[in-house]
C-alpha positions as CSV (number, residue, x, y, z in Angstrom):
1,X,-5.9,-1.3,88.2
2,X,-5.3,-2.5,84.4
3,X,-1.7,-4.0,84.1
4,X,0.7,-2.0,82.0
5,X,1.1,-2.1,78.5
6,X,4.2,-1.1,76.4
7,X,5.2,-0.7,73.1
8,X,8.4,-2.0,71.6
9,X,10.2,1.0,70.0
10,X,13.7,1.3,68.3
11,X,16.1,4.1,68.6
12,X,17.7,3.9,65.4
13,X,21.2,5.9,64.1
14,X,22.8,6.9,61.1
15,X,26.1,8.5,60.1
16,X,25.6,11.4,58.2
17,X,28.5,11.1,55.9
18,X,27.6,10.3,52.1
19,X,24.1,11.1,52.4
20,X,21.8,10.3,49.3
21,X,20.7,13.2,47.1
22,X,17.4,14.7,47.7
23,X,14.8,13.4,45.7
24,X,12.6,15.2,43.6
25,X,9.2,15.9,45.0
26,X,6.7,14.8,42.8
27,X,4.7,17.3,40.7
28,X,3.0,19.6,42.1
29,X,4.8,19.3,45.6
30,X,7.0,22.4,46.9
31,X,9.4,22.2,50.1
32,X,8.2,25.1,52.8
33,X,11.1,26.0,55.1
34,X,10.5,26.7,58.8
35,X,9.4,29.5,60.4
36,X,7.7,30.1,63.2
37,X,4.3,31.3,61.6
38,X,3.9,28.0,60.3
39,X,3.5,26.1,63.9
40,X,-0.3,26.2,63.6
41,X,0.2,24.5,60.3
42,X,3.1,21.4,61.0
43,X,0.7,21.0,64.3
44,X,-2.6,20.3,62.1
45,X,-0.3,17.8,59.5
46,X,0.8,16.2,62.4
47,X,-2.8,15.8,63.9
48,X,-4.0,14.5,60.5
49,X,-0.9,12.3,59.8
50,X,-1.2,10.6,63.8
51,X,-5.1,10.8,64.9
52,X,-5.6,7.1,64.0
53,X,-2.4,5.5,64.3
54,X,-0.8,3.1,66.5
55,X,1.8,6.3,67.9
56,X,-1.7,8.3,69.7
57,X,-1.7,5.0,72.4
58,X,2.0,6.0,73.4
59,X,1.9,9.7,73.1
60,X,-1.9,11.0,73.5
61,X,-1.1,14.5,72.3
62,X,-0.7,13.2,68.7
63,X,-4.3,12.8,69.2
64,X,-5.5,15.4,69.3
65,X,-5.1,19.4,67.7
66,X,-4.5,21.0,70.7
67,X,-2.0,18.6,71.5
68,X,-0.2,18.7,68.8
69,X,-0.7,22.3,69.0
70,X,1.3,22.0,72.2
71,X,4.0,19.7,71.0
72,X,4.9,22.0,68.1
73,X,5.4,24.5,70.3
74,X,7.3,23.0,72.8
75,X,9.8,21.4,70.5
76,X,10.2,25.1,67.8
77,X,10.7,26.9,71.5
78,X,13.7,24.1,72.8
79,X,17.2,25.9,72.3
80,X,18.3,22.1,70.5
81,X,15.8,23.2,68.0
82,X,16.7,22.8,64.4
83,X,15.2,25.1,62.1
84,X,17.4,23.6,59.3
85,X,15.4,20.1,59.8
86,X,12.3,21.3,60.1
87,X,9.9,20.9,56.6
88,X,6.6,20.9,55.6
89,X,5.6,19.8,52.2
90,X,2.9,21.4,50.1
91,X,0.8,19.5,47.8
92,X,-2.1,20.4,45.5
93,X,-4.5,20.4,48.4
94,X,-2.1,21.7,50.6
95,X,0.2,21.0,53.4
96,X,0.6,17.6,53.4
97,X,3.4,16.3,55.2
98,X,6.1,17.4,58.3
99,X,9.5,16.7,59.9
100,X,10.8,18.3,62.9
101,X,14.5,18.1,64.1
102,X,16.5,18.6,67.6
103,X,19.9,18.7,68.9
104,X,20.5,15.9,71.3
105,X,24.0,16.3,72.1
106,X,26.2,15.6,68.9
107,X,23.3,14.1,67.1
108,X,20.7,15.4,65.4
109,X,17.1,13.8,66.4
110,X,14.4,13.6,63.8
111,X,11.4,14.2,65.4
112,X,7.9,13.3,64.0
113,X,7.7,12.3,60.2
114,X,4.1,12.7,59.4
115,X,2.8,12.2,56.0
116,X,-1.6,12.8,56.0
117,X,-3.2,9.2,54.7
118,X,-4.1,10.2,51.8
119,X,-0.7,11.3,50.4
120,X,1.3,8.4,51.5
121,X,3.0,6.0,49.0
122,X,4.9,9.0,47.1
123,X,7.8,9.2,48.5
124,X,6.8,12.1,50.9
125,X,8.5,10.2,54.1
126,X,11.8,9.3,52.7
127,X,11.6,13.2,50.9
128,X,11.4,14.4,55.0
129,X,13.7,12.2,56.5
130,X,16.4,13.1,53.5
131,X,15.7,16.9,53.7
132,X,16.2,16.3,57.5
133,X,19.5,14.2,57.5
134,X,20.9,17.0,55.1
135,X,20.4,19.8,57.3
136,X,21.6,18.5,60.3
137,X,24.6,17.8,58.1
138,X,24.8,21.5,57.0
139,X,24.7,22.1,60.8
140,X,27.9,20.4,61.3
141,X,26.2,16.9,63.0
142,X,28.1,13.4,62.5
143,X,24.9,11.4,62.6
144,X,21.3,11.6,63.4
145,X,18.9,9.3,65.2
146,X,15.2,8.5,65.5
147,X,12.4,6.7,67.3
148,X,10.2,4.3,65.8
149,X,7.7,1.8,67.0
150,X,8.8,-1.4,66.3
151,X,4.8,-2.7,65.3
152,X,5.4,0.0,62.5
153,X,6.8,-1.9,59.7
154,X,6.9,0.6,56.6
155,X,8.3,3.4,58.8
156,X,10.9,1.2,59.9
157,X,11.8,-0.1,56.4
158,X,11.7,3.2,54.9
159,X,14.5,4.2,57.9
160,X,16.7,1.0,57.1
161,X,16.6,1.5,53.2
162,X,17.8,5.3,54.1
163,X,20.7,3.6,56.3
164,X,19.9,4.0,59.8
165,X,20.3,1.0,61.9
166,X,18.5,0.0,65.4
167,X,21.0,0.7,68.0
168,X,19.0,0.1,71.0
169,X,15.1,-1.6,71.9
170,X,12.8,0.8,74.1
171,X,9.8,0.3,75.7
172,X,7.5,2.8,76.3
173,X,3.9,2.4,78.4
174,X,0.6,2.7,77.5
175,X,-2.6,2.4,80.1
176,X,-4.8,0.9,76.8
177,X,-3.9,-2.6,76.1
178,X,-4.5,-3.5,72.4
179,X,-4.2,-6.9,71.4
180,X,-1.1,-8.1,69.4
181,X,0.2,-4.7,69.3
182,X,1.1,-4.1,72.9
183,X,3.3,-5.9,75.2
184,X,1.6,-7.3,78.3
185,X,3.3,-6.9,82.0
């Protein structure tokens, strides 16, 4: 048996109170509100945004279409779903980028920012996470929280320059041991 590997994730919080504006998109890029004959599509963004990143070795289904397929579904089906967090972003080749958001208690709980590889670098990630923060504000939430793995440097930049804060370390397994990214027990 291979020894356990685990990734060093952040939970990371932030009030929701005094909330930037919203950017503008850049030309050419519309916001697409949920509904639930879009799953097909936030799953295939997701897919493209995750195949090859570090995110697949910690949660396989990001892998994959089906899989994300099946996580779409199973997070637009929860009764903490919330529609009023949940964007895609349409570009000139189409949809391009995707947030999904959840009730955890008080909080709201971004799930999921996925921006395809060849549209990062625009602005689409903080566009989400913004678009996000202010509708669990319309929904009445105090502060909203995500996951992020710690190895990800950008992603967690782009939260701390949008004021969220790391509030607690996680560590979450993987059975595939990669070298300098994984922690080895």
């Amino acid at each position: 048996m291979l020894p356990a590997a685990y990734f060093k994730r952040y939970r990371m919080e932030r009030m929701l109170e005094a909330l930037p504006a919203m950017p503008e998109l850049p030309a050419g890029f519309t916001w697409q509100s949920w509904s639930p004959m879009l799953l097909d599509v936030h799953a295939e963004v997701k897919y493209r945004s995750f195949r090859d990143e570090m995110d697949v070795e910690i949660f396989p289904s990001l892998g994959y279409l089906a899989g994300c397929r099946e996580l779409m579904h199973n997070i637009a089906t929860r009764c903490e779903f919330v529609p009023e967090a949940t964007w895609l972003i349409v570009g000139p080749d189409g949809p391009c980028a995707t947030i999904q958001g959840l009730r955890e208690g008080s909080c709201g709980s971004i799930q999921n920012v996925g921006v395809v590889p060849e549209q990062r670098g625009k602005g689409l990630g903080a566009a989400l996470v913004l678009k996000a923060l202010h509708g669990f504000q319309r929904r009445g939430f105090e502060r909203a929280s995500l996951e992020v793995t710690s190895q990800n440097g950008l992603a967690v930049r782009l939260y701390q320059r949008l004021g969220f804060r790391a509030t607690r370390i996680l560590y979450k397994p993987t059975h595939k041991i990669l070298q300098d990214e994984a922690l080895v027990i």
